[in-house]
C-alpha positions, 0 to 999 in steps of 0.5 A, spaced: 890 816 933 885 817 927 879 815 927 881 810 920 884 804 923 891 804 922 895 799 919 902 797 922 908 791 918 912 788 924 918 785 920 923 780 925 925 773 924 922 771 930 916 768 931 915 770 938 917 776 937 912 778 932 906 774 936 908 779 943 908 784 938 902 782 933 899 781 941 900 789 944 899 792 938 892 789 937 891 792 943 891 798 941 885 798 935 891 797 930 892 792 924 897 789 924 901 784 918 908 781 920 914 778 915 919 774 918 924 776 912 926 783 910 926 781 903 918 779 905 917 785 908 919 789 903 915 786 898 909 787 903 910 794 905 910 795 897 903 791 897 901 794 904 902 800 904 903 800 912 902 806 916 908 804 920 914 799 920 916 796 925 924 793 923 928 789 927 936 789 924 939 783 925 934 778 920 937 773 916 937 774 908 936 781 908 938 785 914 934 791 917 938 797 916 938 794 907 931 794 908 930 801 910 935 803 905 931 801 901 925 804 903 928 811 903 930 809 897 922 808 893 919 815 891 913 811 893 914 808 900 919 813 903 913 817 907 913 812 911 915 812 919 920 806 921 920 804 928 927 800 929 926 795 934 932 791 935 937 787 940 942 792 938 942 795 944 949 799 944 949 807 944 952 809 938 947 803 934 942 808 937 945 814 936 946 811 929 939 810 928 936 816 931 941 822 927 944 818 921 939 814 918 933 817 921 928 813 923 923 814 928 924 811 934 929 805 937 926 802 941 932 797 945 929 788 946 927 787 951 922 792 952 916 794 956 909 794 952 907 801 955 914 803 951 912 801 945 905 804 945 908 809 947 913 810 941 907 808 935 902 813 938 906 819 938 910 816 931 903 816 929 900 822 931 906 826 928 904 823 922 897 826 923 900 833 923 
C-alpha cells in the first residue's frame, strides 16, 4: 500500500461485527469509519470518499446489494472497490457477487483475520496499479 494512509467504510448493521472489523483493519495503518445502515453508508461514501467499501448484504432499510447499485450507479462514486462481507454463504450469492455484480471479493462470515487482510491489500494494491 501507499505510503498515504488509505481510508476504509465498513457498512454492517452489527455492532460487533463493525468493532472486530474496525479492530483488524486498524492493524493494518488503515483508517476506518463504520455506518450501521446502508442509507448512512451511502451518505458517508458520498462524504468520505473512501478508498474501499466493505458491504455487508442483509441490512435493515437498505440492503447491500441496493447500496452497491447505487454506488454503480453515482458518476462520482462508482470508482471505488466494494468488498461484500456477508453471512450469504451459498455459492450461487458468490457467484452472483463476484461475475454479475462485480465486486471485488466476497468474503463469507465467519472469517479468519488473515482472510481479510489478505482480500483489502490485494483490492487495494490493484488499485494502485
Amino acid at each position: 500500500m501507499s505510503d498515504q494512509q488509505k481510508h476504509i467504510l465498513c457498512i454492517d448493521d452489527e455492532p460487533d461485527m463493525l468493532e472486530l472489523l474496525t479492530i483488524i483493519l486498524k492493524r493494518t495503518g488503515v483508517k476506518v469509519s463504520g455506518a450501521n445502515n446502508g442509507l448512512d453508508g451511502l451518505r458517508m461514501i458520498d462524504e468520505l470518499k473512501p478508498d474501499l467499501v466493505i458491504l455487508d448484504l442483509m441490512m435493515p432499510i437498505m440492503g447491500g446489494w441496493e447500496v452497491y447499485q447505487q454506488i454503480k450507479a453515482d458518476e462520482n462514486i462508482r470508482h471505488i472497490p466494494v468488498i461484500i462481507v456477508t453471512a450469504k454463504a451459498q455459492q450461487v450469492d458468490r457467484v452472483l457477487g463476484i461475475h454479475i455484480a462485480k465486486v471485488e471479493d466476497y468474503i463469507t462470515k465467519p472469517f479468519s483475520p488473515s482472510e481479510l487482510v489478505a482480500s483489502v491489500t490485494r483490492v487495494l494494491n490493484k488499485q494502485q496499479e
